[in-house]
C-alpha positions as CSV (number, residue, x, y, z in Angstrom):
1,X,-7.5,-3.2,-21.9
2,X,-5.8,-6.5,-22.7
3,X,-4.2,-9.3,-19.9
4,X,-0.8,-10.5,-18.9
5,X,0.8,-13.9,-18.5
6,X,-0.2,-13.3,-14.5
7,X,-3.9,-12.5,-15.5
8,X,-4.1,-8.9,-14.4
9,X,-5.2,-6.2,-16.3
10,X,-2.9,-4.4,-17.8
11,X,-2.5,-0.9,-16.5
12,X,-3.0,1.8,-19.2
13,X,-0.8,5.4,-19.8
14,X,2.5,3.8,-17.6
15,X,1.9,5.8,-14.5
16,X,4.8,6.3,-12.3
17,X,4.8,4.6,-9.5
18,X,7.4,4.7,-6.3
19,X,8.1,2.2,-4.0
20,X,9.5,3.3,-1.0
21,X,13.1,1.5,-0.8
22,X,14.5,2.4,2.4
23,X,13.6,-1.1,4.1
24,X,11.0,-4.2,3.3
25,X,10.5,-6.0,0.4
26,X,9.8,-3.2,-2.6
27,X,11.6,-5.3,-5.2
28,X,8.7,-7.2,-5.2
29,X,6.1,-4.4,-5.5
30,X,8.7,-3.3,-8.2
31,X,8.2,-6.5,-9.8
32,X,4.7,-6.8,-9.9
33,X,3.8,-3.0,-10.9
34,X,6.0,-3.6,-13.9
35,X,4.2,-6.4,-14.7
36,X,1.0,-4.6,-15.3
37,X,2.8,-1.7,-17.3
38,X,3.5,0.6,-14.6
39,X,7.0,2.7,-14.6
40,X,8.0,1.5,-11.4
41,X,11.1,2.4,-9.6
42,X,12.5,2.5,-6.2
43,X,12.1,5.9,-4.0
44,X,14.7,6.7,-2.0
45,X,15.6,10.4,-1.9
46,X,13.2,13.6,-2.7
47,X,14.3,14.2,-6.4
48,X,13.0,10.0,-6.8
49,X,9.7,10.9,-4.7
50,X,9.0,14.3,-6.8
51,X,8.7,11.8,-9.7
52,X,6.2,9.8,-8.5
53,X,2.2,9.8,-9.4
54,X,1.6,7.3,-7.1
55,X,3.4,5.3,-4.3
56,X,3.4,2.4,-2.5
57,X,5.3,2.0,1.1
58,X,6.1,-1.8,1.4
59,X,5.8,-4.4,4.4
60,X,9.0,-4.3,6.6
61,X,9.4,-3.1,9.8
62,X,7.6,-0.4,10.6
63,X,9.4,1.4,13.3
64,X,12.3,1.0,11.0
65,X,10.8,2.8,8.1
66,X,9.5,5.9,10.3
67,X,13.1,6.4,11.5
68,X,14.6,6.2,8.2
69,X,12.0,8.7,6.9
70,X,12.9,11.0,9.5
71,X,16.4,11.1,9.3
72,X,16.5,11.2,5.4
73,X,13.9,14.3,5.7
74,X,11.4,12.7,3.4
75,X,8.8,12.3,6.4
76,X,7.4,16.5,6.2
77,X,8.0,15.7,1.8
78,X,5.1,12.5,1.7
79,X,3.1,14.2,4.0
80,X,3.0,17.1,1.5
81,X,2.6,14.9,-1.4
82,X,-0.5,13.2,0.3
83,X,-1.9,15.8,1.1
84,X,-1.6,17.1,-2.5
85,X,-3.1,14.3,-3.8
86,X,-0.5,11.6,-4.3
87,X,-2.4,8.6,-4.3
88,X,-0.2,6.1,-2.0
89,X,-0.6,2.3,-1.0
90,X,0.7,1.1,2.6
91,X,1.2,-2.8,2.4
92,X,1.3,-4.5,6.4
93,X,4.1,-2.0,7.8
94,X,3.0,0.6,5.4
95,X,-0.4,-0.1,6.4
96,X,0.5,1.4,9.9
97,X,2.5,3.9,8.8
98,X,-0.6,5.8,7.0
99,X,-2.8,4.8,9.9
100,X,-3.3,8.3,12.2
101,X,-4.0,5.7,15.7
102,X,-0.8,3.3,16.3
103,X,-0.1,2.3,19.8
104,X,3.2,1.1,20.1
105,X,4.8,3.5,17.1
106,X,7.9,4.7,18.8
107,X,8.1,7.4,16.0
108,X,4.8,9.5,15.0
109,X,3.2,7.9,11.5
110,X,2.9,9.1,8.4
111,X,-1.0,9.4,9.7
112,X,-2.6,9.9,6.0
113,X,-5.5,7.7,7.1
114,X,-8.8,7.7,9.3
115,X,-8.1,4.7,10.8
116,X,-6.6,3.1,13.9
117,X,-4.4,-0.2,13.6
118,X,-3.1,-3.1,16.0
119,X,0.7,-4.3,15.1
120,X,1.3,-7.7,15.0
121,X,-2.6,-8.4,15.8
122,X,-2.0,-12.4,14.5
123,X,1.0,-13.2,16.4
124,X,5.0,-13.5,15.6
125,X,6.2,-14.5,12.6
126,X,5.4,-18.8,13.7
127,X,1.6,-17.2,13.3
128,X,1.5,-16.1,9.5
129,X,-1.2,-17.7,7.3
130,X,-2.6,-17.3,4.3
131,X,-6.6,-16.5,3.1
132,X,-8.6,-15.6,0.2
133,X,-10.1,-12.5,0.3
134,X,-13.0,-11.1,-1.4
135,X,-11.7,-7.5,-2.7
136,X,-14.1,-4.5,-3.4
137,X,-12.8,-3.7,-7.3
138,X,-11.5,-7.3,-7.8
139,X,-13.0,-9.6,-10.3
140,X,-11.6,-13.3,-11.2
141,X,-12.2,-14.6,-7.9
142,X,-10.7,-13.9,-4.5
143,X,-7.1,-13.2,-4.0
144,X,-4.7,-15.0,-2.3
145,X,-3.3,-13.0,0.7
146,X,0.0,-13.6,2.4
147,X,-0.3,-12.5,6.1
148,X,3.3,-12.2,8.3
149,X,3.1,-10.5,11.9
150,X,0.5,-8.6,10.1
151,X,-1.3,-5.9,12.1
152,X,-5.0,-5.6,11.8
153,X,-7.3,-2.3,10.9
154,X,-9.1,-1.8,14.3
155,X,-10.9,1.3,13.1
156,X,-12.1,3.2,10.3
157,X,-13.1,6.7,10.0
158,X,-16.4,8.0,8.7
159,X,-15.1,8.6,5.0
160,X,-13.0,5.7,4.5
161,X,-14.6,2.7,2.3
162,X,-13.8,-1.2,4.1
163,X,-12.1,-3.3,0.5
164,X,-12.0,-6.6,2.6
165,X,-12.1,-8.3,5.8
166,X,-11.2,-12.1,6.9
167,X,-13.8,-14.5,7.7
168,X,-14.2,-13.0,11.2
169,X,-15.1,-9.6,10.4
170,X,-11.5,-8.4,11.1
171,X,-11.2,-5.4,8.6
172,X,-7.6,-6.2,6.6
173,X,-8.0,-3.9,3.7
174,X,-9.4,-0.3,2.9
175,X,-9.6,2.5,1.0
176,X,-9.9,6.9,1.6
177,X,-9.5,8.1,-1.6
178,X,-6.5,7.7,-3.2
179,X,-4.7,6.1,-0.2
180,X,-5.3,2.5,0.8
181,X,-4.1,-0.1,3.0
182,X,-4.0,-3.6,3.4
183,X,-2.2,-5.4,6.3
184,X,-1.1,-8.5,4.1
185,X,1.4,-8.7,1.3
186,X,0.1,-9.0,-2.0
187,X,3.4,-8.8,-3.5
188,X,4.7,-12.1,-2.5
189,X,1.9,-14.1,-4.7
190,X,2.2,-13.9,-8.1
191,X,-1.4,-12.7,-8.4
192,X,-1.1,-9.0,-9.8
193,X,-4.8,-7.7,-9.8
194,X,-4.4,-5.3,-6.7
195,X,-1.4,-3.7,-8.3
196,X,-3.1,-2.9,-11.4
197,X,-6.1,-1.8,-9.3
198,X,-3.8,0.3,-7.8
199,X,-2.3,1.5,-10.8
200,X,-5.5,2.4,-12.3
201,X,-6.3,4.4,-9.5
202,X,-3.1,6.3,-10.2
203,X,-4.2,7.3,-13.6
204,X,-7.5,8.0,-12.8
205,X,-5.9,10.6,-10.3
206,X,-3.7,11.7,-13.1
207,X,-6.4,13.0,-15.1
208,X,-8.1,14.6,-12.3
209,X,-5.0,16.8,-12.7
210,X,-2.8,16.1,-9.6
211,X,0.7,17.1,-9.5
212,X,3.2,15.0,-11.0
């Protein structure tokens, strides 16, 4: 395994990896997964999400995404694909899309998750911050995470495992298998590591023999 310019591991066997690219910021995620040797590409019809080994469904707005899911007919598709095996990565509004308990959602979730989730838990957008985090599979130090009108992960089921929480116990990152979410944006640092976490996990999966 060698290292990039960024310091992150670079990810081995180029997994495929979608990013969700209906709304939010998935250039970024795009950016960063190539970074660490992933094929990344942006998912926007079936034909792209039938490519995918793994996917990530970016920060934006959340109420947003779950409409444009529904009326492209790719919400039924990911659910299928999850439930498959697809290992997948919500990021702040994707965060509450896997979530199964959102007050609020004005469209039903994705709900690929044990876990209940609070929207905008921090405040409006005047509220963002930033914190270092202590990760659960992240060496080099803590990372650097980017929180805007970023909901909080109010509960978690029996099976899933917490990755990281803020100073005051809030939960803000976990994991249930191959899905995860964190309510923060790793993508707009240019720390890498969770990506090619994340894109290890995808080949891992791919040699457990899920469906490509």
């Amino acid at each position: 395994m060698t290292e990039r310019a960024n310091g992150a591991p670079e990810a081995v066997a180029t997994p495929r990896i979608g990013v969700l690219a209906m709304q939010g910021d998935f250039a970024e995620h795009v950016h960063h997964l190539r970074a660490v040797g992933a094929d990344a590409f942006e998912v926007r019809t079936l034909a792209d999400l039938e490519r995918c080994e793994g996917l990530v469904i970016p920060g934006g707005e959340s109420t947003t995404i779950a409409r444009l899911l529904l009326a492209f007919d790719l919400m039924e598709p990911l659910r299928d694909r999850i439930r498959d095996g697809l290992p997948v990565w919500g990021t702040c509004a994707g965060a509450i899309l896997l979530a199964r308990d959102v007050p609020g959602l004005d469209r039903p979730p994705i709900g690929a998750m044990d876990i209940g989730i609070e929207r905008n838990a921090f405040g409006r957008q005047i509220d963002s911050f930033e914190a270092d985090l202590d990760i659960t599979g992240i060496e080099g130090g803590p990372l650097r995470a980017v929180f805007i009108r970023a909901p909080a992960i109010t509960r978690v089921g029996p099976g899933v495992e917490v990755m990281a929480r803020l100073e005051d116990g809030t939960v803000v990152a976990c994991r249930e298998g191959d899905r995860w979410a964190t309510a923060f944006h790793p993508e707009l640092t240019p720390d890498a590591r969770l990506h090619a976490l994340f894109a290890r996990a995808v080949v891992q999966r791919r040699a457990q023999g899920v469906r490509a």
